[in-house]
N, C-alpha and C positions, 0 to 999 in steps of 0.2 A: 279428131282435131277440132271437128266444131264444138263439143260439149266443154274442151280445153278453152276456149275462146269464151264460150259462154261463160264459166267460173269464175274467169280472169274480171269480164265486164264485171260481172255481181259483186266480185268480191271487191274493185275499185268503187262501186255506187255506194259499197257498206263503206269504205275509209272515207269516202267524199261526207257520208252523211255523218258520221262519227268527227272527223275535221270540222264541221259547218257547227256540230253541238260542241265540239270543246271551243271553238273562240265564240260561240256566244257566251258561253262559263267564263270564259278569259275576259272577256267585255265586262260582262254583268260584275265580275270580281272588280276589276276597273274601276267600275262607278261607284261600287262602293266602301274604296278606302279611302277616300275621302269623308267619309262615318267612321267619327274616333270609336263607336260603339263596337264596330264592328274590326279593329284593326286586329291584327296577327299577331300572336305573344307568340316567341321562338320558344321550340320546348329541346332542351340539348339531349335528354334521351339515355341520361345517366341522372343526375340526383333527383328526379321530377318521376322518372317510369314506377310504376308500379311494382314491376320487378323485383326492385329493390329496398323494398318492405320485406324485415325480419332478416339482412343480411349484416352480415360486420365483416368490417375491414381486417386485413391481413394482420398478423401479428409478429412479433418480434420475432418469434420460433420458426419461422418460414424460411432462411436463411440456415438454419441448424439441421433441417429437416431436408432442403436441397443438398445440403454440406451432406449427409447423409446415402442420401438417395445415390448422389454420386461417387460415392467409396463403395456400397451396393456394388452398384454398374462397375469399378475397376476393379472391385475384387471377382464377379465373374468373369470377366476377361480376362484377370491374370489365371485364372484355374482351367480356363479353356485354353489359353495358348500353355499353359504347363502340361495339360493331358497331351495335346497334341505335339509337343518334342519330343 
């Protein structure tokens, strides 16, 4: 029970110490955005990511190809509910 008690202290001295450095980060960030140099460009994370270099957009045949896929899928279900009557 005492080594229990002991983890528990440590491990709350780490979140105190870890709490104490992120609002000094928080602060320090604070002060300076107020420095246009330094302001935040929002990045949305779709036309800007890297990822996305050497992709293309969907094409018209996406729709002919679902239209597809899915007469696939009902003609095995109709062969499987036919086997099975």
């Amino acid at each position: 029970m005492g080594r229990y008690i002991e983890q528990t202290q440590a491990r709350s001295e780490l979140q105190q110490r870890i709490a104490a450095d992120l609002r000094a980060k928080a602060a320090a960030r604070a002060k300076d955005e107020g420095d246009p140099s330094t302001a935040y460009t929002a990045i949305d994370g779709v036309e800007d990511a890297e990822y996305m270099k050497g992709t293309k957009h969907t094409t018209s045949l996406a729709g002919v190809w679902a239209t597809i896929f899915l007469a696939a899928v009902a003609v095995f279900i109709y062969f499987v509910v036919r086997v099975n009557s």
